[in-house]
C-alpha positions as CSV (number, residue, x, y, z in Angstrom):
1,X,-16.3,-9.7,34.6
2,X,-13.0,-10.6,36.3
3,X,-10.7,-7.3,35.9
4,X,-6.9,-8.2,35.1
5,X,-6.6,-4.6,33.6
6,X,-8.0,-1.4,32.9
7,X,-7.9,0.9,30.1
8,X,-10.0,3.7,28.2
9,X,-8.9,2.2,24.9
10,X,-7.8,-1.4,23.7
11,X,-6.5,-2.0,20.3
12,X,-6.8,-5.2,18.6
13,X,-3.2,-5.5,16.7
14,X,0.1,-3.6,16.6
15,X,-0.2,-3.0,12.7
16,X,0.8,0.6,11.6
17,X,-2.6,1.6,11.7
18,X,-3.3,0.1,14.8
19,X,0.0,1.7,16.1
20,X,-1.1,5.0,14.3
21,X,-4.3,5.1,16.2
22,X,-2.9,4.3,19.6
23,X,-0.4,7.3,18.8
24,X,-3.1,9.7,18.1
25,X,-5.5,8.8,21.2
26,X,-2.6,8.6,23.7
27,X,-1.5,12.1,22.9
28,X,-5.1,12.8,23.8
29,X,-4.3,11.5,27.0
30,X,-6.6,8.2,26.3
31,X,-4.9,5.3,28.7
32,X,-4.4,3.0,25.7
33,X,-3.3,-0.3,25.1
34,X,-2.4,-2.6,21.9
35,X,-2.6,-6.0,22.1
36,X,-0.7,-8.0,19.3
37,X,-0.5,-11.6,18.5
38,X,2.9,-12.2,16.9
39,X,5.9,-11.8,18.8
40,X,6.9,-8.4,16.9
41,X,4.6,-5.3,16.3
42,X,4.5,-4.1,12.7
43,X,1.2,-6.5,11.1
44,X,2.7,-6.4,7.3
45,X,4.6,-3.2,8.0
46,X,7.3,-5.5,9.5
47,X,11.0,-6.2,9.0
48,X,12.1,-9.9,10.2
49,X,15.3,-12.0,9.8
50,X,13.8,-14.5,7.5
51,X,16.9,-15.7,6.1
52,X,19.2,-16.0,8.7
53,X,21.8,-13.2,8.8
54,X,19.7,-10.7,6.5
55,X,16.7,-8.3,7.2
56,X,13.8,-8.1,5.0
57,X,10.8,-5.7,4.8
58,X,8.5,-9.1,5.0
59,X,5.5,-7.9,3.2
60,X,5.0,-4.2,2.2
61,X,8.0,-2.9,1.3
62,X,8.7,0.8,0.1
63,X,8.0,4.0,2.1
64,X,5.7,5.9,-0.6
65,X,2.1,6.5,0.6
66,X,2.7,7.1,4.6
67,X,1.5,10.5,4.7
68,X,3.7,13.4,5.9
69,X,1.3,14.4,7.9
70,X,1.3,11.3,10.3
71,X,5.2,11.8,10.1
72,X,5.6,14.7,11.3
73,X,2.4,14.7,13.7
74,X,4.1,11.9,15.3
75,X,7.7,13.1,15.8
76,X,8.8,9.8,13.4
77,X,12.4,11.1,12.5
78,X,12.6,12.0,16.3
79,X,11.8,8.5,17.3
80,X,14.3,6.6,15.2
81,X,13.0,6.8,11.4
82,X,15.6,7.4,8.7
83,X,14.9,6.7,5.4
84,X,16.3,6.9,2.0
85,X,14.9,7.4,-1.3
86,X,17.3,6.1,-3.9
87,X,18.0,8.5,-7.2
88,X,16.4,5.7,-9.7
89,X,12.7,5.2,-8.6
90,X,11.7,3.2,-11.3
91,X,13.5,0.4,-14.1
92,X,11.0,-1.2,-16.4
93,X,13.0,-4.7,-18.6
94,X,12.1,-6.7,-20.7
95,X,14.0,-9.8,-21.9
96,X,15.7,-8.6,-25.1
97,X,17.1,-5.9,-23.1
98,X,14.9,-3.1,-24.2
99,X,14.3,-0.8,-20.8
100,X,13.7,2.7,-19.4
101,X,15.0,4.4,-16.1
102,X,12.2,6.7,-14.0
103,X,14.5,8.8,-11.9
104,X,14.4,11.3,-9.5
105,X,15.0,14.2,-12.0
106,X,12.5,14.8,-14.6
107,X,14.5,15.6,-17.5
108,X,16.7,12.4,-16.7
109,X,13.3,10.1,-16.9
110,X,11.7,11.9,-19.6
111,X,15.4,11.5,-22.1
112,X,15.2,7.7,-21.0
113,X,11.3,7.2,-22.1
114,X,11.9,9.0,-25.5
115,X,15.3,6.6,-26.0
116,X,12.9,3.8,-25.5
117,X,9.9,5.4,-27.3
118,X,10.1,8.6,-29.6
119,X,7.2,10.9,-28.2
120,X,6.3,9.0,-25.1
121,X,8.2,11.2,-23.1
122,X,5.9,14.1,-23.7
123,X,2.7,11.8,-23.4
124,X,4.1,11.0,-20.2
125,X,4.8,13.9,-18.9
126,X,1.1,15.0,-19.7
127,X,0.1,12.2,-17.9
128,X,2.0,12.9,-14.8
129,X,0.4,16.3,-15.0
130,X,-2.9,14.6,-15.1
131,X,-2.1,12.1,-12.1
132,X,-0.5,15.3,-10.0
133,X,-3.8,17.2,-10.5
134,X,-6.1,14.0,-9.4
135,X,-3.7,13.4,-6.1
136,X,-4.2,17.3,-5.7
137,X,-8.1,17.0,-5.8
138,X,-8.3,13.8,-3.6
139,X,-4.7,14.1,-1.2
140,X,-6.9,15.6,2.0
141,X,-9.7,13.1,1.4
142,X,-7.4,10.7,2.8
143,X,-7.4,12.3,6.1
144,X,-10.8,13.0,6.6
145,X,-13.7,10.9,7.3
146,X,-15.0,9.3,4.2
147,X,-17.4,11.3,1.8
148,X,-20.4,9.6,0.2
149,X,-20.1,9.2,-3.3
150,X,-22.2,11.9,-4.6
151,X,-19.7,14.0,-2.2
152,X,-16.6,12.5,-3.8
153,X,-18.0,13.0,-7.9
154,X,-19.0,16.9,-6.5
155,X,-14.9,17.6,-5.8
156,X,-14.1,16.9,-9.3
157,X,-17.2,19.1,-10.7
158,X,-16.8,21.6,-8.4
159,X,-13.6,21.7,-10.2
160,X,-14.5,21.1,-13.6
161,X,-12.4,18.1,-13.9
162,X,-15.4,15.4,-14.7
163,X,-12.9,14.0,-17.4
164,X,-10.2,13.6,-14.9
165,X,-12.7,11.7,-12.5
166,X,-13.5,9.1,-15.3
167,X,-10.0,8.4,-16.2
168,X,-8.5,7.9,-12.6
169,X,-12.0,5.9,-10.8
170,X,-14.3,4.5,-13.1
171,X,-12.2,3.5,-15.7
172,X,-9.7,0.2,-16.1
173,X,-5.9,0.8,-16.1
174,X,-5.6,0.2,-19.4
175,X,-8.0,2.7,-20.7
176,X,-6.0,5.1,-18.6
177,X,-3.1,4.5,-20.2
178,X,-3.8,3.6,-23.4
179,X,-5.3,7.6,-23.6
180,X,-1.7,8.7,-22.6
181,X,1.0,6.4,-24.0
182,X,1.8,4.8,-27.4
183,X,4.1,2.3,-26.5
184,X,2.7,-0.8,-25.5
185,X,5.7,-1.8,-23.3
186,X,5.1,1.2,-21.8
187,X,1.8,0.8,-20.7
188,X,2.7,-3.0,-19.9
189,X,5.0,-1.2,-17.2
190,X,2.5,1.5,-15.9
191,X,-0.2,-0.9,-15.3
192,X,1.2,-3.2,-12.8
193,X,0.7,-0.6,-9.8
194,X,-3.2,-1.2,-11.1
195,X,-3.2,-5.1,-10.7
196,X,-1.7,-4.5,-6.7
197,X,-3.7,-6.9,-4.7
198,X,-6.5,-7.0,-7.5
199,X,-9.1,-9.7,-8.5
200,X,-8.8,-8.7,-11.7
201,X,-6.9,-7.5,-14.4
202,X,-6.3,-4.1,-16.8
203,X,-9.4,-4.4,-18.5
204,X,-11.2,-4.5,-15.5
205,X,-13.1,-1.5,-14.6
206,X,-12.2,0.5,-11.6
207,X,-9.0,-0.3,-11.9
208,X,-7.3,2.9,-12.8
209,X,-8.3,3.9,-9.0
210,X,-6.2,1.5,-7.6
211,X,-3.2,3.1,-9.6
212,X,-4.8,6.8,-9.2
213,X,-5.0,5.7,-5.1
214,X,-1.2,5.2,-5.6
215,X,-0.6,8.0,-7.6
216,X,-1.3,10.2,-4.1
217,X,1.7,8.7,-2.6
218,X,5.0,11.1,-1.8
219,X,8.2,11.7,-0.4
220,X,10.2,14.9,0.5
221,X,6.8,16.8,-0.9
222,X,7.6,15.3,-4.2
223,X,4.6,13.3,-5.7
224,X,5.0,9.7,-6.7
225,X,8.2,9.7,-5.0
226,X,9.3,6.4,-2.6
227,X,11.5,5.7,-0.3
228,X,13.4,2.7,1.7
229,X,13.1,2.9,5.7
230,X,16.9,2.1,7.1
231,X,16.4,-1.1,8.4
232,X,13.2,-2.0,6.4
233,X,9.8,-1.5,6.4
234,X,9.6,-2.4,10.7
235,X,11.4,0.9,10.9
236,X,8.6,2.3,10.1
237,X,6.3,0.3,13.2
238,X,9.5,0.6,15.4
239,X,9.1,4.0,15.8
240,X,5.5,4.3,16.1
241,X,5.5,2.1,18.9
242,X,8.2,4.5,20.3
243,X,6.2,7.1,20.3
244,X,3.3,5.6,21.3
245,X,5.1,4.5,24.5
246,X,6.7,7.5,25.2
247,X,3.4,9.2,25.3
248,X,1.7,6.4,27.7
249,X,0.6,4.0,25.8
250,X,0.8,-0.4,26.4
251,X,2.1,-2.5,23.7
252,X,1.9,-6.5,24.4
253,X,3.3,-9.0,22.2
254,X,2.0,-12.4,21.8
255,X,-1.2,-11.2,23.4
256,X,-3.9,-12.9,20.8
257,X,-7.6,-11.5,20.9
258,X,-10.0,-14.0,21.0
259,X,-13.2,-12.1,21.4
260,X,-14.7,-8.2,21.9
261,X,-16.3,-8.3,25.1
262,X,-19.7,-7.1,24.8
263,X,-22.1,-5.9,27.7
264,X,-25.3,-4.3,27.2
265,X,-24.7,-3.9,23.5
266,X,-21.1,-2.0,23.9
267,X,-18.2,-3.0,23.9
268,X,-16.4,-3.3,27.2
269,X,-13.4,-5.2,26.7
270,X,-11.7,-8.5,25.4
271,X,-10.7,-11.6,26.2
272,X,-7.1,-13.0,25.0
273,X,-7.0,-16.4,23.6
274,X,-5.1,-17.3,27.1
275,X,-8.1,-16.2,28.9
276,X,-7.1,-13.1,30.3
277,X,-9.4,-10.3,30.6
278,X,-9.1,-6.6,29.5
279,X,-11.6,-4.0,30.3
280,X,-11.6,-1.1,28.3
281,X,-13.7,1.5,27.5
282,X,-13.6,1.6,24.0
283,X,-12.3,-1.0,22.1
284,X,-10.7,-0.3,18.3
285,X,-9.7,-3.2,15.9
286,X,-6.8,-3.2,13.1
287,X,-8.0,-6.3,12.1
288,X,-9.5,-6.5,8.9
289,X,-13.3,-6.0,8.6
290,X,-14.3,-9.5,7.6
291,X,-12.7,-10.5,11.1
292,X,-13.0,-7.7,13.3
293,X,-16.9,-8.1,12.7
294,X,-17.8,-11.7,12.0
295,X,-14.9,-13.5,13.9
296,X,-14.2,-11.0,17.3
297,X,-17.6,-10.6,17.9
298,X,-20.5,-12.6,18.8
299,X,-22.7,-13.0,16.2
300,X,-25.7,-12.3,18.3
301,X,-24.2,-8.8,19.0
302,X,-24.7,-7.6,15.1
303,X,-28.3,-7.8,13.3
304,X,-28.3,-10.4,10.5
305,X,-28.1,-8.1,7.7
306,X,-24.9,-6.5,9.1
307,X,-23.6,-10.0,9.0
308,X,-24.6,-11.3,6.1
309,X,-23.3,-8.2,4.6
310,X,-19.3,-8.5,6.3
311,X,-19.1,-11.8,5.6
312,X,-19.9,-10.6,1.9
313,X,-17.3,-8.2,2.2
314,X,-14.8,-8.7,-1.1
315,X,-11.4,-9.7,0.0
316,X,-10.8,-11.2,-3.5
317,X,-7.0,-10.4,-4.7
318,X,-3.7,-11.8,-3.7
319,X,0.1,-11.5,-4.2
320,X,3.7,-13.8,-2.7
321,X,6.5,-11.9,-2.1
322,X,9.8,-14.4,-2.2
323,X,12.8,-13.3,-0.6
324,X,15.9,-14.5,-2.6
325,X,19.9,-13.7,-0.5
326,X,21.9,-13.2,-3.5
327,X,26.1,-13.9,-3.3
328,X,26.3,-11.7,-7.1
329,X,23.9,-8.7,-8.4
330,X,21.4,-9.4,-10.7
331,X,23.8,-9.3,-14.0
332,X,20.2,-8.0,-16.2
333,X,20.0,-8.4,-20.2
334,X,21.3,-5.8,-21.9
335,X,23.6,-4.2,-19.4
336,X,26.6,-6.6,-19.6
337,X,27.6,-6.9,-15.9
338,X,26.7,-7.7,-12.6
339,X,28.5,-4.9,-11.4
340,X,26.2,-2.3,-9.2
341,X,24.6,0.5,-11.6
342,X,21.7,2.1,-12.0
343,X,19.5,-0.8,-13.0
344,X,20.1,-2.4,-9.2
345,X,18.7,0.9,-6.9
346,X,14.9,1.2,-8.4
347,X,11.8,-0.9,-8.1
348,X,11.8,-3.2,-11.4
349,X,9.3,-4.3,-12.9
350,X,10.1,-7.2,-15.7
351,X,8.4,-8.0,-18.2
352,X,5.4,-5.9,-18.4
353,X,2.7,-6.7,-20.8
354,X,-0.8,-6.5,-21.0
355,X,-1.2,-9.7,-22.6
356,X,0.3,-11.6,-19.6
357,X,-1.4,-9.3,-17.0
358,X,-4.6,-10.8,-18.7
359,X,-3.4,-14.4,-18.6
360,X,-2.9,-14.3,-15.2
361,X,-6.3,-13.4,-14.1
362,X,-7.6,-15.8,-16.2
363,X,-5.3,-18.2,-14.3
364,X,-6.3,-16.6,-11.2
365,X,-10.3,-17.0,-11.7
366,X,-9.5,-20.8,-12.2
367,X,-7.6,-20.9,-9.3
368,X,-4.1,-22.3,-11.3
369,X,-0.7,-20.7,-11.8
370,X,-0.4,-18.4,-15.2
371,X,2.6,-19.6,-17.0
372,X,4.3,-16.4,-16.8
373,X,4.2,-13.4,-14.5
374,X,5.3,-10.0,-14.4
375,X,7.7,-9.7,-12.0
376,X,8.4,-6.3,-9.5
377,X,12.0,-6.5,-7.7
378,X,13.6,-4.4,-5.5
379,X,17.2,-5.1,-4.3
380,X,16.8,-3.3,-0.7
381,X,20.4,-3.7,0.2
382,X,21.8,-1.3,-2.3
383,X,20.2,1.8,-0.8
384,X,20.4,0.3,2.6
385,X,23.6,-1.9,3.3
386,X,22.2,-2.4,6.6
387,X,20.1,-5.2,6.2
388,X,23.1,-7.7,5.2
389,X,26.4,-8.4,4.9
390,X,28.9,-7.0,2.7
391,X,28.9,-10.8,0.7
392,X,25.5,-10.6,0.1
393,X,22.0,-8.5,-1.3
394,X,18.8,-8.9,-0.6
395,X,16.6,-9.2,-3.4
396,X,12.5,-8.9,-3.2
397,X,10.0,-10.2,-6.1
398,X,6.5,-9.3,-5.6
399,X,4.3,-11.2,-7.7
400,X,0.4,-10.2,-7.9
401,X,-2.8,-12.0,-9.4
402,X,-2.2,-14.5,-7.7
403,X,-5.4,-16.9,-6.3
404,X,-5.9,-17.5,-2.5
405,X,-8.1,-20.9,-3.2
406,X,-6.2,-23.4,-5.7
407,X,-8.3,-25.3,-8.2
408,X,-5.9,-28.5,-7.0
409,X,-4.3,-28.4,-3.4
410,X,-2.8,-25.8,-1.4
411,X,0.0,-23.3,-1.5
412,X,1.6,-25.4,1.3
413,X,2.0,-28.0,-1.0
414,X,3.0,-26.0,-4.0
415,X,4.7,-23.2,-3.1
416,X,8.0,-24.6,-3.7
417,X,7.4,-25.6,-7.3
418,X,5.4,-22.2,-7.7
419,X,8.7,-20.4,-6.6
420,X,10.9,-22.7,-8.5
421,X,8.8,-21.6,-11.5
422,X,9.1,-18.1,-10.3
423,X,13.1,-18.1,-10.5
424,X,13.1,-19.8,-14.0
425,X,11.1,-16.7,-15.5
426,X,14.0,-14.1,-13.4
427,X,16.5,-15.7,-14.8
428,X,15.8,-14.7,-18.0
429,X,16.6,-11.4,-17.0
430,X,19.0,-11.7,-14.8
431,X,20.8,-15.7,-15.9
432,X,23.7,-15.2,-13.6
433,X,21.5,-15.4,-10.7
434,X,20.6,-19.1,-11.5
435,X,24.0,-20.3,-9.5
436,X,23.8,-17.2,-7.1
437,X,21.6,-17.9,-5.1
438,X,22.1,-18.2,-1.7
439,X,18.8,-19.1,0.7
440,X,15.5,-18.1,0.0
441,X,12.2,-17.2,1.8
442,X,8.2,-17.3,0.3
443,X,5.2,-15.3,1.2
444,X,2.8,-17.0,-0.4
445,X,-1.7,-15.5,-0.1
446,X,-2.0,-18.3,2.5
447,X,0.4,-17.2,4.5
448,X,-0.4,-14.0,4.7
449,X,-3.4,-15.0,6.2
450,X,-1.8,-17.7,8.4
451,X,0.8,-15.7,9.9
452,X,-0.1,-12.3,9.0
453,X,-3.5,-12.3,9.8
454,X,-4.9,-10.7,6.8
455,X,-7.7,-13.1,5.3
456,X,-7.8,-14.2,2.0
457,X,-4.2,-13.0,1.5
458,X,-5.6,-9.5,0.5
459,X,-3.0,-6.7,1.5
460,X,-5.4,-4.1,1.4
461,X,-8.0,-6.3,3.6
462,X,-11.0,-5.4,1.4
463,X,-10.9,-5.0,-2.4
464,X,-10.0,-1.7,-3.7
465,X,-11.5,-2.2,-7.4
466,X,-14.8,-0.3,-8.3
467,X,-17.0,2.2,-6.0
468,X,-18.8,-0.6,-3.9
469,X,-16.1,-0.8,-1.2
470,X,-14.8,2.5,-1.2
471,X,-15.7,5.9,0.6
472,X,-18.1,5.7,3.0
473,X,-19.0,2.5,1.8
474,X,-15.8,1.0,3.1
475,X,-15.9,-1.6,4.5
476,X,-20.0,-2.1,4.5
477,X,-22.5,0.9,5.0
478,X,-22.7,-0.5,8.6
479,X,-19.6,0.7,9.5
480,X,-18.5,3.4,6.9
481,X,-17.4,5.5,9.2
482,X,-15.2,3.8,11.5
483,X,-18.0,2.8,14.0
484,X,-19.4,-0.9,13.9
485,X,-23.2,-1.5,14.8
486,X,-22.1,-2.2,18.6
487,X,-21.7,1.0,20.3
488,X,-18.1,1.9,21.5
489,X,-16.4,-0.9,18.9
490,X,-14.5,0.7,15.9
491,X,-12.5,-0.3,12.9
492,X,-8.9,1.6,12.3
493,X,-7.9,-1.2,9.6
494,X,-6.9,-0.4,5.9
495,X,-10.0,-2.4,5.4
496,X,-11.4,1.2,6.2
497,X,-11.0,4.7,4.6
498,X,-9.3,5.3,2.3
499,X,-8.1,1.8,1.8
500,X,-4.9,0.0,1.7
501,X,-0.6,0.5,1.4
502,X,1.6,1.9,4.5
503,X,-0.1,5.3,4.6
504,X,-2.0,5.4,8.6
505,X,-4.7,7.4,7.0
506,X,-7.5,4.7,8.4
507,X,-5.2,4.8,12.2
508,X,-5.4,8.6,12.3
509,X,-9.0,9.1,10.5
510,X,-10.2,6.6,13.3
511,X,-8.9,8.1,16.1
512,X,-10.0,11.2,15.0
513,X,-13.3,9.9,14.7
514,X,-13.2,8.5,18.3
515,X,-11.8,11.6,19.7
516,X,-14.7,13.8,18.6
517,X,-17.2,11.2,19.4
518,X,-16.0,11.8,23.3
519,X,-16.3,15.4,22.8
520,X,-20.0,14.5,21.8
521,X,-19.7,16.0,18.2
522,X,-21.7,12.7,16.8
523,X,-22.4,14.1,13.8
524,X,-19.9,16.7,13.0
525,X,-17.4,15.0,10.1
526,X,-14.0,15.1,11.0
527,X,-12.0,17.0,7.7
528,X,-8.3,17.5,7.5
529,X,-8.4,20.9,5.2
530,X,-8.6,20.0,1.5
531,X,-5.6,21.3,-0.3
532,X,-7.7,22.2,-4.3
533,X,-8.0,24.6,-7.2
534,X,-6.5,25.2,-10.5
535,X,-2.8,26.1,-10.1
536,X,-1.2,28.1,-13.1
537,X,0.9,25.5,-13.8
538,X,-2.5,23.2,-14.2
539,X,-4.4,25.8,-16.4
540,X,-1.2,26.0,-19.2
541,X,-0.4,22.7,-19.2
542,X,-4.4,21.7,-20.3
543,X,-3.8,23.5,-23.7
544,X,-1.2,22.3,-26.4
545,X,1.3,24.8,-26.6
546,X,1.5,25.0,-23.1
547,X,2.1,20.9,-23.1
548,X,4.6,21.4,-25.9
549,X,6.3,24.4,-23.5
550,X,6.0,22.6,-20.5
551,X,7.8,19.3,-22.3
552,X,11.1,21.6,-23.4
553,X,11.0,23.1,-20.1
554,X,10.9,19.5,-18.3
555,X,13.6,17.9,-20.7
556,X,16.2,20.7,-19.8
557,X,18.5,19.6,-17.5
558,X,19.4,23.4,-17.0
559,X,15.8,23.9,-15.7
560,X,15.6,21.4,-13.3
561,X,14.5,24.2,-10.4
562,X,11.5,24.8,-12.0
563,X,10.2,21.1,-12.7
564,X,10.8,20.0,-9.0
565,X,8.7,22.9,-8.0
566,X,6.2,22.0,-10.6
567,X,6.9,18.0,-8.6
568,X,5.9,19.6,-5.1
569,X,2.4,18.4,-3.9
570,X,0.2,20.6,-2.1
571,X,0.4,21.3,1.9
């Protein structure tokens, strides 16, 4: 093999796992390098100008489930990130008006739930309870190497909490919330972060683990609490690579992998789609499974099973984020004004109903556009005024359930209708916005694939609904545990443990994989301690009085103290 370069380890793209990987094995004193197609590191953890004169967080785009860990492991804040978590978290709307805040302080949220529902305010606070004590069981599972399933059901008997398993993994989103909340808006609301990248829809079963796998996010120790990157979401990727630099590592740009070199049945290397060869030692992919083991290898390298099984590999489940540059705030139903408030700092989600999240995947099974969607916004410039002008905002829709393979042409020939359609649904929320309107940019499933590399337009790069690709299972059996079938090839993708969202749990779980497999401890699991048990808090809050005690306590404003310590995750 001709040598142009040398390494111990070659990454296959500068995505944040990728990035959080090369971080972790450069430290170790591993001469790494990341090789990464696009002109700009980040993979969907990215901020670009896509409408000239404003910066948008492309793709993903709050701070919510990057661990702490990685954060401060990594020396983030030291190597450029700032970020800041707005005092509204969450605005639900619907078109008559009718809304709820979720804010920072509890007693604020739980007074704006009972305003919009009389008694949901204590159902949701048991509910929170609920979803704290599930991300208290799970939160170190995500930085470990993957249990088996039989492991995974034993943390919640060991606890006594088989009850709390059901509701949060086996169960659909709806079940989940329908045991908690009365008010059907309500659960409308709660149940979009179930249908995130899903091929499916509330009824579907195992979809209360995509919302539970949410539920572990944090910021500033504070669970379920997000947060907006200055500069968006490639703040994030900026300083990774920064770090990753500064402690030896190589990071080329618009350096495309074509193959995994393969020699003797190891890898050895790759070869760039310009025909340039790197040697490495080890060789770690952030591309998603489907590709990292059907596309960058040889199929004569993998025994047929192994590739029947990745190419079976369920990347069903797709979402478009469209960028609208906004001259006026959104002006919303019921508030009056256009003038900034409270309504214009949280993620929204408009419209939330069941009965549409149904339609859609109805629509999305056929392959055709649902007449409505619910609609998630986020105007990024309110917290951050860096990423535009003073004239201007920058306004971000998400919408999910959408289908990567259309029953009638492509998305290249109907996005611009689809996002025309889009608009006409915002504006009856926001009708000011219909003449204020600057520019606007779409992300649509096929070009998320296209230009983002992640195939099928799935964000998470495998599906995240049900047990089958989760765990240990995650991708494929084959490769469960960050190694592939061909010795010295491994996956670091969020098509890996524990799945999906900006959280460089797969980046550090496989370098911490490949670190002991160079001490020669093979077999020896890799664990990050597991932060579990009953807190008091836990045990009163699982009987009445100590719900109906815990709910005055929450609601006082006087009391605040003691519910954000009661909001602190484990450490």
């Amino acid at each position: 093999m001709g040598r142009t370069n040398k390494y111990d380890v070659a990454i296959v793209g500068a995505g944040h796992n990728g990035l959080v990987c090369a971080n972790y094995l450069a430290r170790a004193g591993l001469s790494t390098v990341v090789l990464e197609a696009r002109h700009v590191v980040g993979g969907a953890c990215v901020s670009e100008e896509l409408i000239p004169g404003s910066t948008w967080s492309s793709c993903s785009f709050v701070q919510g489930m990057l661990r702490p860990e990685i954060i401060d492991d990594l020396e983030l804040a030291k190597y450029g990130l700032v970020s800041k978590s707005p005092d509204v978290q969450g605005f639900a709307l619907w078109d008559d008006g009718d809304h709820y805040f979720i804010h920072k302080d509890l007693d604020r949220t739980l007074a704006s739930i009972e305003k919009h529902s009389k008694g949901d305010g204590e159902n949701f606070l048991r509910f929170a309870q609920r979803m704290k004590r599930f991300g208290d069981i799970t939160r170190d599972v995500l930085l470990s190497e993957p249990l088996s399933r039989s492991e995974f059901i034993k943390l919640f008997e060991d606890e006594g909490e088989q009850e709390l398993l059901q509701e949060f993994v086996f169960s659909s989103s709806l079940e989940l919330t329908q045991k908690y909340i009365k008010s059907e808006r309500m659960r409308g609301h709660m149940n979009f972060l179930g249908m995130v990248s899903t091929w499916g829809s509330p009824s579907t079963p195992g979809t209360s683990y995509v919302y539970g796998y949410h539920s572990q996010g944090e910021f500033e120790k504070v669970l379920g609490r997000w947060a907006l990157p200055v500069g968006g979401m490639g703040a994030i990727t900026r300083a990774l690579a920064a770090s990753a630099v500064s402690h030896g590592a190589v990071i080329r740009t618009e350096a495309a992998v074509d193959k995994v070199l393969v020699w003797g049945g190891a890898a050895v290397g790759v070869v760039l789609k310009s025909g340039e060869e790197i040697e490495a030692d080890l060789v770690v992919s952030n591309a998603d499974p489907k590709r990292s083991l059907t596309k960058l290898l040889d199929r004569k390298h993998l025994p047929d099973r192994v590739l029947k099984a990745a190419a079976a590999i369920d990347q069903r489940g797709s979402m478009a984020r469209i960028h609208l540059l906004i001259d006026q705030l959104p002006g919303y139903v019921g508030f009056g004004s256009s003038k900034q408030g409270p309504e214009h700092e949280g993620h929204a989600i408009l419209g939330g109903n069941v009965e549409l999240y149904e339609k859609a995947w109805e629509a999305q099974r056929r392959g055709i556009f649902a007449d409505e969607y619910v609609i998630e916004a986020l105007i990024h410039s309110v917290t951050d005024p860096s990423v535009c002008n003073n004239r201007h905002h920058t306004l971000a829709l998400g919408v999910q359930q959408l289908p990567y393979e259309l029953a009638d042409g492509t998305w290249d020939v109907h996005k611009e209708a689809w996002v025309d359609s889009v608009c006409e649904m915002l504006f009856r929320y926001a009708p000011n916005l219909r003449n204020h309107i600057v520019a606007r940019n779409v992300i649509t499933p096929l070009d998320l694939e296209k230009n983002y590399g992640l195939t099928g337009g799935n964000i998470f790069q495998a599906s995240m609904v049900g047990m089958q690709q989760l765990l240990d299972a995650r991708p494929l059996w084959a490769a469960g545990h960050y190694r592939t079938p061909v010795a010295n090839y491994y996956l670091c993708g969020s098509g890996s443990h524990p799945g999906g969202g900006v959280t460089g749990a797969p980046g550090h779980n496989a370098a911490m994989r490949i670190l002991a497999d160079l001490r020669g401890d093979m077999n020896v699991r890799q664990v990050r301690t597991r932060a579990g048990g009953k807190t008091l808090i836990d045990s009163i809050m699982d009987t009445g009085i100590g719900q109906k005690v815990g709910f005055q306590v929450a609601k006082s404003r006087g009391l605040r103290a003691i519910t954000k310590r009661f909001s602190k995750t484990k450490r």
